[in-house]
C-alpha positions in Angstrom: -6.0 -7.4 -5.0 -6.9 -8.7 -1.5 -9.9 -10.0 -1.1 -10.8 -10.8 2.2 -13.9 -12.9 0.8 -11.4 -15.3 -0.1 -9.6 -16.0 3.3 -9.2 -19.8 4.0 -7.9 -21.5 7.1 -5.6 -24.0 5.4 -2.4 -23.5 4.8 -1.1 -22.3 1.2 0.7 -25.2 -0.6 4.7 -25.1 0.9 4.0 -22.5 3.8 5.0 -23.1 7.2 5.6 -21.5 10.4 9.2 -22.0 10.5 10.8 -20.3 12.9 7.8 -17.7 13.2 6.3 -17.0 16.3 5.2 -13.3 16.0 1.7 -14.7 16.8 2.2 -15.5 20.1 3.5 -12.3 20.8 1.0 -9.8 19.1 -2.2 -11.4 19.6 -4.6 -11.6 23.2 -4.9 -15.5 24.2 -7.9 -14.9 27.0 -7.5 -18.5 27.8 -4.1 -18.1 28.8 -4.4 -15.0 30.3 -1.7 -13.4 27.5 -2.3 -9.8 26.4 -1.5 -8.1 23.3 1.9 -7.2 22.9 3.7 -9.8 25.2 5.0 -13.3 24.3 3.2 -15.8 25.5 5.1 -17.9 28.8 4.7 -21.1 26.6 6.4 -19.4 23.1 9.8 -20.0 22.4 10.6 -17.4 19.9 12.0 -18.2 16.6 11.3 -21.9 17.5 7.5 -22.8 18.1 5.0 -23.5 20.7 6.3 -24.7 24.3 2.8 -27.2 24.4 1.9 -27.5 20.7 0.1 -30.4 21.7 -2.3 -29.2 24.5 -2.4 -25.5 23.1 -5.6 -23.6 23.0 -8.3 -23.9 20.0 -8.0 -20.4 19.1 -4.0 -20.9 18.4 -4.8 -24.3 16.8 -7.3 -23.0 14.9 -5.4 -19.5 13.6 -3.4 -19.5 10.5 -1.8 -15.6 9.2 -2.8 -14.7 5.6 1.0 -14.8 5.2 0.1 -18.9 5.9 -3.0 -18.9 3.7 -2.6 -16.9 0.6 0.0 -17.9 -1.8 0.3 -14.9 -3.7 1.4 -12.8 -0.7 5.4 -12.4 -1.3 8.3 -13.5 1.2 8.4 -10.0 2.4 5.1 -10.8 4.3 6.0 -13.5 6.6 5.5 -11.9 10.0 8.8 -12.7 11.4 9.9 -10.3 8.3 7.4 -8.0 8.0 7.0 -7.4 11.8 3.3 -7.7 11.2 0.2 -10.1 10.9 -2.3 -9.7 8.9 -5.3 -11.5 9.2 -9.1 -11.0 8.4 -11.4 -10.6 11.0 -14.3 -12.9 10.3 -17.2 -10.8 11.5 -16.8 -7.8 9.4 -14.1 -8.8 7.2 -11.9 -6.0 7.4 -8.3 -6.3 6.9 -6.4 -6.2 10.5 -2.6 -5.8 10.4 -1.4 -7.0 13.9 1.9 -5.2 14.7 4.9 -6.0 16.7 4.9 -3.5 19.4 8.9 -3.8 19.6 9.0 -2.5 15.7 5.8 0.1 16.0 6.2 2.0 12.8 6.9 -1.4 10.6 3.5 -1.1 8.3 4.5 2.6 7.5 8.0 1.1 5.7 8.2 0.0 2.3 7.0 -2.6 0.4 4.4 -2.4 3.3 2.1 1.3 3.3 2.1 1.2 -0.4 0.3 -2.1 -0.2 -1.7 -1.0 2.6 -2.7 1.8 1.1 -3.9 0.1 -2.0 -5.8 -2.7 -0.5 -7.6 0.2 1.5 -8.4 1.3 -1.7 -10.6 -1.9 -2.8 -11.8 -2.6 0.7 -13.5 1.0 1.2 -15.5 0.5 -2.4 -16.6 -2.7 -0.7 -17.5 -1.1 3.2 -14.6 -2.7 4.8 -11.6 -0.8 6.2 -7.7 -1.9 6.6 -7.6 -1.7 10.6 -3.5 -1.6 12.0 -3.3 -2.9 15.5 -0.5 -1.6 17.9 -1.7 -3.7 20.9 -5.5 -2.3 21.7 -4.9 1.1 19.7 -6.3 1.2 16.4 -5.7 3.2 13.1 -7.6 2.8 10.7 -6.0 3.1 6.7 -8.2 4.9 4.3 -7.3 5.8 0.7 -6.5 9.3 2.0 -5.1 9.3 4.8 -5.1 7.2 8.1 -6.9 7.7 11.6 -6.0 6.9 14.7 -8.5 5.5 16.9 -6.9 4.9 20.0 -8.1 1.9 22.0 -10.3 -0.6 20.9 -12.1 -3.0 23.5 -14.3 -5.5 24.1 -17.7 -4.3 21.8 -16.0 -1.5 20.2 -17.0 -1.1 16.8 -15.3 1.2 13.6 -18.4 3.3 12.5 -18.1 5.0 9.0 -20.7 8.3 7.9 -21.2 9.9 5.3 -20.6 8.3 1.4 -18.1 5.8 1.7 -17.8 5.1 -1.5 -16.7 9.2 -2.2 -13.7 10.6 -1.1 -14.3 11.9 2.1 -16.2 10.4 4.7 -15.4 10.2 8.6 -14.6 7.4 10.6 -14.8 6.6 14.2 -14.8 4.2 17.3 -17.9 3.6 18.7 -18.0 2.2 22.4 -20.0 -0.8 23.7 
């Protein structure tokens, strides 16, 4: 079970980037005026970082949960999976970054099922599974998934009614 709680930022024993880049492609980098979605001008896919050694904090400082947590399988490296999961460290909700060029990747198998599950455990806990296309968000309940559209700067996932039930409702909240 996924634990967000649990998220470090070292690397698990014997992971490595490798010839993974899908976070420079999937991920805003303010600093370098990248946007969701796009690669980065300094990426070289399936090879690394253009200035690894003068690259921004907030990619020196990132590692995937593909990186971090042993336990997730070979099927979840993001250059696989087409995704990237990471833990947001606010509200610790599960966010599942995906590549726009594969948009329906987390609905494929192995990937909903586990989705789905983890959704299961982080609702009983008031934390939500949050799938990332870009800025538009869908959120991943036990029941069935939402759509959210954009998310920006502020935005906040607001849940009512008894979370820990069946049915409850879940929306975006503006700024």
């Amino acid at each position: 079970m996924l634990d967000p709680a649990e998220h470090v930022s070292e690397p698990a024993p014997g992971r490595a980037c490798g010839a993974c880049t899908l976070c420079c492609k999937v991920y805003d980098v303010p600093s370098l005026e990248k946007p969701a979605g796009t690669w980065c001008r300094h990426c070289k896919p399936g090879r690394g970082c253009g200035i690894h050694e003068t690259r921004p904090t907030h990619c020196r400082s990132f590692h995937c949960l593909w990186m971090t947590q042993a336990w997730l399988g070979p099927e979840w490296k993001p250059d696989r999976a087409k995704m990237v999961l990471s833990v947001d460290p606010a509200t610790q909700f599960l966010f599942v970054q995906v590549d726009p060029g594969v948009p329906n990747a987390w609905r494929g198998a192995p990937y909903y099922g586990h989705l789905k599950q983890w959704a299961s455990g982080a609702v009983a806990r008031g934390r939500h599974v949050v799938v990332f296309l870009n800025k538009s968000a869908t959120v991943i309940l036990p029941d069935r998934d939402v759509p959210l559209g954009p998310l920006g700067p502020g935005d906040r996932i607001v849940t009512s009614g008894p979370a820990s039930g069946p049915v409850f409702e879940i929306r975006r909240a503006a700024a």
